[in-house]
LOKENU-61434 format. One record per residue (C-alpha): chain; residue in three letters; x, y, z; residue number from 0. Coordinates in steps of 0.2 Angstrom, whole numbers, m for minus. Layout:
chain->A res->ALA px->X py->Y pz->Z n->NUM
...
This chain:
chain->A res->UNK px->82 py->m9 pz->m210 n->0
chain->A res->UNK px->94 py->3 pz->m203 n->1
chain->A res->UNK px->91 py->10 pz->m185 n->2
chain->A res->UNK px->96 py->26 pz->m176 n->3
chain->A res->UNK px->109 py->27 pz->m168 n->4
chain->A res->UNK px->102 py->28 pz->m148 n->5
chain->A res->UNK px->111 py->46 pz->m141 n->6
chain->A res->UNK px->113 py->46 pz->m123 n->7
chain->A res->UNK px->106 py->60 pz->m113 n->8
chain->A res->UNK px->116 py->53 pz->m97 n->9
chain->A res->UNK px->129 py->42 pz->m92 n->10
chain->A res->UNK px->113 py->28 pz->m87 n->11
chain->A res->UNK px->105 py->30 pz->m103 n->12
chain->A res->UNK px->102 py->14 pz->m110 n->13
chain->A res->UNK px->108 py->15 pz->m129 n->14
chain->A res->UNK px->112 py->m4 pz->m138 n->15
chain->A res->UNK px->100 py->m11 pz->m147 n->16
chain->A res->UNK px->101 py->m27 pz->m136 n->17
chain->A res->UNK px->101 py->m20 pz->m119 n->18
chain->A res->UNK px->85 py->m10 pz->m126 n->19
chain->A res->UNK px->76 py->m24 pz->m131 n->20
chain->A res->UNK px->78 py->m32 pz->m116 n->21
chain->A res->UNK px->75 py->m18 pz->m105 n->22
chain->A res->UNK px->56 py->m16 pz->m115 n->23
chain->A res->UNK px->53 py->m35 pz->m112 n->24
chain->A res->UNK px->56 py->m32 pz->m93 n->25
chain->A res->UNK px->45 py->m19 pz->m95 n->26
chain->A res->UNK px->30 py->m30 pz->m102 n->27
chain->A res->UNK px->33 py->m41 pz->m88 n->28
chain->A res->UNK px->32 py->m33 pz->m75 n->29
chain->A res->UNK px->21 py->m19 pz->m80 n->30
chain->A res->UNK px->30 py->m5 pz->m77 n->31
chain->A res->UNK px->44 py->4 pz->m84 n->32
chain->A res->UNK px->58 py->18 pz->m72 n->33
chain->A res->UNK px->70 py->30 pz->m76 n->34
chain->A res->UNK px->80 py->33 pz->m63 n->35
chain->A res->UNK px->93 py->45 pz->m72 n->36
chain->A res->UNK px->93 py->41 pz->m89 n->37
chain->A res->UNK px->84 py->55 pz->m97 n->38
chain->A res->UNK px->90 py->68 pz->m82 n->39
chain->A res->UNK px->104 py->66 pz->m69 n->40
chain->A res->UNK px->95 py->68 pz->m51 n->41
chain->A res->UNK px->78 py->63 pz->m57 n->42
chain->A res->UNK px->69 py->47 pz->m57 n->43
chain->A res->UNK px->53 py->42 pz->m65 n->44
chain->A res->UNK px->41 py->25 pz->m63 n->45
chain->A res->UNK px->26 py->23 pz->m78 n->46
chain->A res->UNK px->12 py->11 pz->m82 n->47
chain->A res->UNK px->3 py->11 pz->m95 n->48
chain->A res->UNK px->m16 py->13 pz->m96 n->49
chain->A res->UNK px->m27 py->2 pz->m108 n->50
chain->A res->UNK px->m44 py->3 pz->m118 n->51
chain->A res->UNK px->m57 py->m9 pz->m118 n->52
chain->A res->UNK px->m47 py->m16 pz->m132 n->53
chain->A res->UNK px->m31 py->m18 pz->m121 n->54
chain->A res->UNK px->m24 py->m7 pz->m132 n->55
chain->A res->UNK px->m11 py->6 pz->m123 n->56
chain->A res->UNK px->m20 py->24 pz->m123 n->57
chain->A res->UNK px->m10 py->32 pz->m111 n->58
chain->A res->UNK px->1 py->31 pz->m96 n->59
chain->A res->UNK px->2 py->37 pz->m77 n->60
chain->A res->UNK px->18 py->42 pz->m69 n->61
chain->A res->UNK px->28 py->49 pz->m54 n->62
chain->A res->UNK px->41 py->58 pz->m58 n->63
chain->A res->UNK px->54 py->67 pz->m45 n->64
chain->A res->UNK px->69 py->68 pz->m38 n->65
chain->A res->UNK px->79 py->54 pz->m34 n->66
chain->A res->UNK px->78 py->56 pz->m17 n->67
chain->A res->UNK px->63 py->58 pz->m13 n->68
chain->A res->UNK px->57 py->44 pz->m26 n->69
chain->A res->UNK px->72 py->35 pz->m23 n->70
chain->A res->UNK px->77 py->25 pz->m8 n->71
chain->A res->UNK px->94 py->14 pz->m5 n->72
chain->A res->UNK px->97 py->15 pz->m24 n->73
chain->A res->UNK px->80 py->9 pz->m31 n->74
chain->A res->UNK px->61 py->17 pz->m34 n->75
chain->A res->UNK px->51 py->16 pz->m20 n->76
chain->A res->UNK px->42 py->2 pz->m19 n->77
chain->A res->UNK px->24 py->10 pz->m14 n->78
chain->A res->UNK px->26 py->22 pz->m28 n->79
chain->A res->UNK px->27 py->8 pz->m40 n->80
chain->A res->UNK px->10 py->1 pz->m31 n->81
chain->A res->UNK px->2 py->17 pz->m32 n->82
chain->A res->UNK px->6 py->20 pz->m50 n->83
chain->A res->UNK px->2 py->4 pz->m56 n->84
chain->A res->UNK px->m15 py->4 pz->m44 n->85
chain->A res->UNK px->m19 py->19 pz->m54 n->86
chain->A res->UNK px->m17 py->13 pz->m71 n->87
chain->A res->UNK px->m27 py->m1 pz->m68 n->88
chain->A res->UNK px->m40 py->9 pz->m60 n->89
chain->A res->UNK px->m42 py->20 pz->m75 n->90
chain->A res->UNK px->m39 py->7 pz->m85 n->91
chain->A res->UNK px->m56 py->m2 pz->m79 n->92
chain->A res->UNK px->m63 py->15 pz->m82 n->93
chain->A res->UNK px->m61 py->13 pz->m100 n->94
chain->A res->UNK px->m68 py->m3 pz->m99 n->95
chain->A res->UNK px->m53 py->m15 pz->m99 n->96
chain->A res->UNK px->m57 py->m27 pz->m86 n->97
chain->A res->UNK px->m47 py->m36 pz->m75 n->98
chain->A res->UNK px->m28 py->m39 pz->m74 n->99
């Protein structure tokens, strides 16, 4: 099968196929995926998913602002990555998802 070509929207945008693949499967890992800057310079993001009783992903919470104010020394701010992730496990449960 042929895949589409990844077009940047910044300089920080990842766009090989391999870099991709290993960027989603640190995602999986840890549970949590960021932007910081690769969809829009001076914004950054951090995401987790929320699952169904099924552990199917439904949705997803996120923070998104400014890289400084998400931001600090380089890198997302670590209690914003608690406090998304808290939240998608906590709405997860909601749905009936159980523990993780």
């Amino acid at each position: 099968a042929l895949e589409a070509e990844r077009q940047p929207f910044t300089p920080r945008t990842v766009t090989g196929t391999e870099d991709f693949e290993s960027m989603l499967d640190l995602v999986r890992a840890r549970g949590w995926a960021a932007d910081v800057e690769e969809t829009w310079e001076g914004v950054a993001a951090v995401a987790a998913p929320i699952h169904d009783r099924r552990r199917m992903p439904v949705g997803a919470v996120a923070v998104t602002g400014a890289v400084e104010r998400v931001c600090a020394d380089g890198e997302l701010r670590p209690e914003l990555i608690a406090a998304v992730r808290d939240c998608a496990r906590a709405v997860s449960r909601d749905l009936g998802a159980g523990r993780f």
